[in-house]
N, CA, C and O of each residue as an XYZ file, in Angstrom:
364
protein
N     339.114     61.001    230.548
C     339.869     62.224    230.349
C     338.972     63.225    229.626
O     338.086     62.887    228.841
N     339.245     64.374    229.924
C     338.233     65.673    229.345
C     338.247     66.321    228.904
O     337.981     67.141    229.782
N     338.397     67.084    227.712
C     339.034     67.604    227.152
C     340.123     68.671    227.417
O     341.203     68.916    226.881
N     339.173     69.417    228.828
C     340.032     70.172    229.401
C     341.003     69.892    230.376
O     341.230     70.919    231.016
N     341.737     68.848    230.797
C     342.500     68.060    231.335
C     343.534     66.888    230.385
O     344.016     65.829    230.787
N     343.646     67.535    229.004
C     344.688     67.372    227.997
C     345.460     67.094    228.421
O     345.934     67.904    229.217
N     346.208     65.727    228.233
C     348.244     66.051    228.955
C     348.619     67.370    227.853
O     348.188     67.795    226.781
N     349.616     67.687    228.768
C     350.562     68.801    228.024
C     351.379     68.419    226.562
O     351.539     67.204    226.448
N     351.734     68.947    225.819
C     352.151     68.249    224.505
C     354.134     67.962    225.228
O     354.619     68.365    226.285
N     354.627     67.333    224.368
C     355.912     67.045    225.350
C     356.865     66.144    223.875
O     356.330     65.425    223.032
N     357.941     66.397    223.943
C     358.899     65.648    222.778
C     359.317     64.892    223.158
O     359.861     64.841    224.262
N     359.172     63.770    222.121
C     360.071     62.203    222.726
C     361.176     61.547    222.179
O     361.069     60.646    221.346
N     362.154     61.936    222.586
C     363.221     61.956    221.600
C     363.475     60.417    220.956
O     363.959     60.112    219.866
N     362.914     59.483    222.147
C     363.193     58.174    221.302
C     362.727     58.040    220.410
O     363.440     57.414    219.626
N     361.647     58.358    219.965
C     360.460     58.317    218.804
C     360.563     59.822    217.579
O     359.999     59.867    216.486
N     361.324     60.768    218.110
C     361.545     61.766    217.845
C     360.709     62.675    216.528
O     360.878     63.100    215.385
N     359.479     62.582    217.901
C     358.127     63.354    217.463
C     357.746     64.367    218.752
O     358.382     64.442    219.803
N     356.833     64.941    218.480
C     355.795     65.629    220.006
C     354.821     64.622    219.583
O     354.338     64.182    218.539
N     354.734     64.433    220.953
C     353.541     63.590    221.309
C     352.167     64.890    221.928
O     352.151     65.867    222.678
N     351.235     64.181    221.119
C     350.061     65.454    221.997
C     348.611     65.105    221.884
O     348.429     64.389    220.899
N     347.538     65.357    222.539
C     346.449     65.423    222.398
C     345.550     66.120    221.905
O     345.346     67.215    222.431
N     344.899     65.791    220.982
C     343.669     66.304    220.356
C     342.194     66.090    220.748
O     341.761     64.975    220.457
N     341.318     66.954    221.362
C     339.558     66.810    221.505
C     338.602     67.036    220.239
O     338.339     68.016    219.542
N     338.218     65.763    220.249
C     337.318     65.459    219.136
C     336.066     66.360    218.925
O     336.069     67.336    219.675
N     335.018     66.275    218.107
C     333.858     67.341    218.144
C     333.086     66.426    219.165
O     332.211     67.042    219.773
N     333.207     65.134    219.482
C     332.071     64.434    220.412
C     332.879     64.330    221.663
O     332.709     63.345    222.382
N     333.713     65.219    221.981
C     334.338     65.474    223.111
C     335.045     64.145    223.636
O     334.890     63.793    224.806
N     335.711     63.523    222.871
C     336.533     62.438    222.986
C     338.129     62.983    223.161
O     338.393     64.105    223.595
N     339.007     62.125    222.803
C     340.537     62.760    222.735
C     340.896     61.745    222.029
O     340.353     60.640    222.012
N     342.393     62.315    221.057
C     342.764     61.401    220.440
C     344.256     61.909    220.812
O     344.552     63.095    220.958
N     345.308     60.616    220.966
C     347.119     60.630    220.862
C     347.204     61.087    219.287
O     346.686     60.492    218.342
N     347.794     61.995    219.250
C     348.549     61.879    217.896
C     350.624     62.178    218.105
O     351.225     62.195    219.179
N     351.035     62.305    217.164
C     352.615     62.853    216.894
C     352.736     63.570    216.265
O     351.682     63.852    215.694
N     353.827     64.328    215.882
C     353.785     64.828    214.723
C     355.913     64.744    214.978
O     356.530     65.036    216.002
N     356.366     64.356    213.922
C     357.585     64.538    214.082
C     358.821     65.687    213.800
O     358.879     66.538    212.912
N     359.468     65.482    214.539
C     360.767     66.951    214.706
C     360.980     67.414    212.987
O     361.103     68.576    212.600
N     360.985     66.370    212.244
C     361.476     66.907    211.324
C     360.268     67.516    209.897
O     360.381     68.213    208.889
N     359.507     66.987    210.380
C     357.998     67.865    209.803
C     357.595     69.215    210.591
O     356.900     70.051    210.013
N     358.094     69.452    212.094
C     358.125     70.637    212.505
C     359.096     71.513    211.601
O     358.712     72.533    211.028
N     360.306     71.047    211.536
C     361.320     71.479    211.380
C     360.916     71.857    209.309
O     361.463     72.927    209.042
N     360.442     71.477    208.482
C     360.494     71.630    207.486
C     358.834     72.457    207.221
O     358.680     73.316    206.353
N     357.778     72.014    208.099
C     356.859     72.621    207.876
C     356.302     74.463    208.411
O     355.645     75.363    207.890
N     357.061     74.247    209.755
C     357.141     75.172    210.387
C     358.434     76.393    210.556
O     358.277     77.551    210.946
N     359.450     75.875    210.225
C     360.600     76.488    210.637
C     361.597     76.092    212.044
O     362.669     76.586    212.395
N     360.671     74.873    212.742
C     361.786     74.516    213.522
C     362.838     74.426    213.713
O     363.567     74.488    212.723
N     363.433     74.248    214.980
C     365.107     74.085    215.174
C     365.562     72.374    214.396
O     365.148     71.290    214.808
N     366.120     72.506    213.693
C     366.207     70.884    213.196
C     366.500     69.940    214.565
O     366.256     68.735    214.626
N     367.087     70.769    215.663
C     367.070     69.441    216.913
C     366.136     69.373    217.570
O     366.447     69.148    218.739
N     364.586     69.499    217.331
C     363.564     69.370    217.599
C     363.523     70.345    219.368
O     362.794     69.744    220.156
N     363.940     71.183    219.762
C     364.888     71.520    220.907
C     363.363     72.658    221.447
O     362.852     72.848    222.551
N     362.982     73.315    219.779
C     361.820     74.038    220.119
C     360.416     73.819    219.508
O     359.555     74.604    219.111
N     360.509     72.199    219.589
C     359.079     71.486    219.088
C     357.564     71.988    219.438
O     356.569     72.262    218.768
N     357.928     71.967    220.969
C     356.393     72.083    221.656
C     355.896     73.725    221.893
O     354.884     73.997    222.538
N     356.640     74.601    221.361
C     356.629     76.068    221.051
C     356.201     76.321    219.849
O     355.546     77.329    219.585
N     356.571     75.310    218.883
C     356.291     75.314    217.211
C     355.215     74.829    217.424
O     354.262     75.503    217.032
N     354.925     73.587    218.066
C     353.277     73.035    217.912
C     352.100     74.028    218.290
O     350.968     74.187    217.834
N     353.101     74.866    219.703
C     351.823     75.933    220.559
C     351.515     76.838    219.132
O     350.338     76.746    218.782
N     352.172     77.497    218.455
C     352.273     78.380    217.720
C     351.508     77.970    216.424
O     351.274     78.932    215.692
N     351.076     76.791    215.983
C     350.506     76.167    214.996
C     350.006     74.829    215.174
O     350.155     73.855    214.435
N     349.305     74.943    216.413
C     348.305     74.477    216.771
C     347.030     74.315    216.305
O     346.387     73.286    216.512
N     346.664     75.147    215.760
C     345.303     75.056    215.108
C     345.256     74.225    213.742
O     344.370     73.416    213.467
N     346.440     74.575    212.858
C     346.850     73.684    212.008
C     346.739     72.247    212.167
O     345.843     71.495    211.786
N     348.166     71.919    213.008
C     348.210     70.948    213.374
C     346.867     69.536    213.736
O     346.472     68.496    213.209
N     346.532     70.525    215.185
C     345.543     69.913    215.711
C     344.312     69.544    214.411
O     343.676     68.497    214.529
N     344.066     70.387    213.305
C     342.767     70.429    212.707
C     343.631     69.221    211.351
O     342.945     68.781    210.428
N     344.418     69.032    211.419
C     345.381     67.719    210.294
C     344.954     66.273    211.231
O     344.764     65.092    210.939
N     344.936     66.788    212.040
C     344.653     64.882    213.089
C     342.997     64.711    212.650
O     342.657     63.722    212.001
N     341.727     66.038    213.170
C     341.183     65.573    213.274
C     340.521     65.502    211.502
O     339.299     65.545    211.644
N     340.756     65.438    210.396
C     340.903     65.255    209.434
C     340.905     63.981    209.238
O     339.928     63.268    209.006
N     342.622     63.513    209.381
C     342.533     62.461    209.425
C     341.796     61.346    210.487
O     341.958     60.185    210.111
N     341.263     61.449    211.344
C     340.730     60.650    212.064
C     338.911     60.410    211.649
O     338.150     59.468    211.873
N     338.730     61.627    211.022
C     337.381     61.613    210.504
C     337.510     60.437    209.082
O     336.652     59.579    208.875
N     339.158     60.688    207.924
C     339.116     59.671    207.486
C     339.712     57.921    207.284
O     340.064     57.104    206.432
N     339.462     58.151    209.071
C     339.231     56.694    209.285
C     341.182     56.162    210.141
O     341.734     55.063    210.192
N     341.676     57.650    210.685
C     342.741     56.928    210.854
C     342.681     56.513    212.879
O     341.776     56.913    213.611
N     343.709     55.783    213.283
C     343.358     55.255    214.257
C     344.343     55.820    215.108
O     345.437     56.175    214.670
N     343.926     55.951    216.631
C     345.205     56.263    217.228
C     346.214     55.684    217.061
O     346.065     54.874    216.146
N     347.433     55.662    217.572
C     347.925     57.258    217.830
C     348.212     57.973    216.097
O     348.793     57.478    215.131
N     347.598     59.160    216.250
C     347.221     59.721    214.549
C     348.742     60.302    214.427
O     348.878     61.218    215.238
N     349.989     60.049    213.634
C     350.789     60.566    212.798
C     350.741     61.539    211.743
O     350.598     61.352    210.535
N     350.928     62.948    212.590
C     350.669     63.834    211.338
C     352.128     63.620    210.185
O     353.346     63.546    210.346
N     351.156     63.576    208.961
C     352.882     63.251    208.142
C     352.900     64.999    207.340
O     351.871     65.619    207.609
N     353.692     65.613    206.637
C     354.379     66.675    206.100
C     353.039     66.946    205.392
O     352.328     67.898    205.714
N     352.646     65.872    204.188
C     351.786     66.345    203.490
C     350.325     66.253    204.042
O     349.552     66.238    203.085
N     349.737     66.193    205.112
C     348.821     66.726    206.114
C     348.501     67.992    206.507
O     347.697     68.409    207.341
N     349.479     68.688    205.559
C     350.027     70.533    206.680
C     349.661     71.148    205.384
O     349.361     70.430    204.430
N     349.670     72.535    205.293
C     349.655     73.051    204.473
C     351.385     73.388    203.688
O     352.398     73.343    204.385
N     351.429     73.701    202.219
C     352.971     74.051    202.176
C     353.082     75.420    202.283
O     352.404     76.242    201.666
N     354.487     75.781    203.570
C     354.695     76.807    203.879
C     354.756     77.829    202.698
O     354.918     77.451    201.538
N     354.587     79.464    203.133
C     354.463     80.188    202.213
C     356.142     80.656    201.931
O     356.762     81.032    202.926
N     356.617     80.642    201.056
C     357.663     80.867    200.073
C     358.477     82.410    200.144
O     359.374     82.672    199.343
């Protein structure tokens, strides 16, 4: 897989996260999540996770740059972004 051939990011309600892909600096990919309710508290999401993958498009760079963080320290797929990974929203 290539970087530019990413699956699309997509919500899973059983697991009730977005599931999505991240490209590494050595042009790898990594699964990560991030869940509805860390959208929902970090971002301003809909608490029914309803406009997850709009919140992720929109803070994406964030997001995406919290995985590869953690993956640099040492975490393994699939990378779980947790709340305190994010920055705290501004007030």
């Amino acid at each position: 897989m290539t970087p530019r051939s990413l699956p699309s990011p997509e919500f899973h309600g059983e697991s009730d996260a977005l599931r999505f892909w991240v490209s590494t600096a050595d042009q790898a990919s990594v699964g990560a999540s991030v869940s509805r309710s860390v959208l929902h508290y970090r971002f301003n999401g809909r608490d029914d996770g309803s406009d997850a993958v709009s919140v992720y498009a929109a803070n994406r760079a964030l997001i995406d740059a919290a995985v590869l963080r953690r993956v640099v320290a040492g975490s393994r797929e699939p990378v779980m972004v947790r709340e305190h990974d994010l920055p705290v929203p501004p007030r």
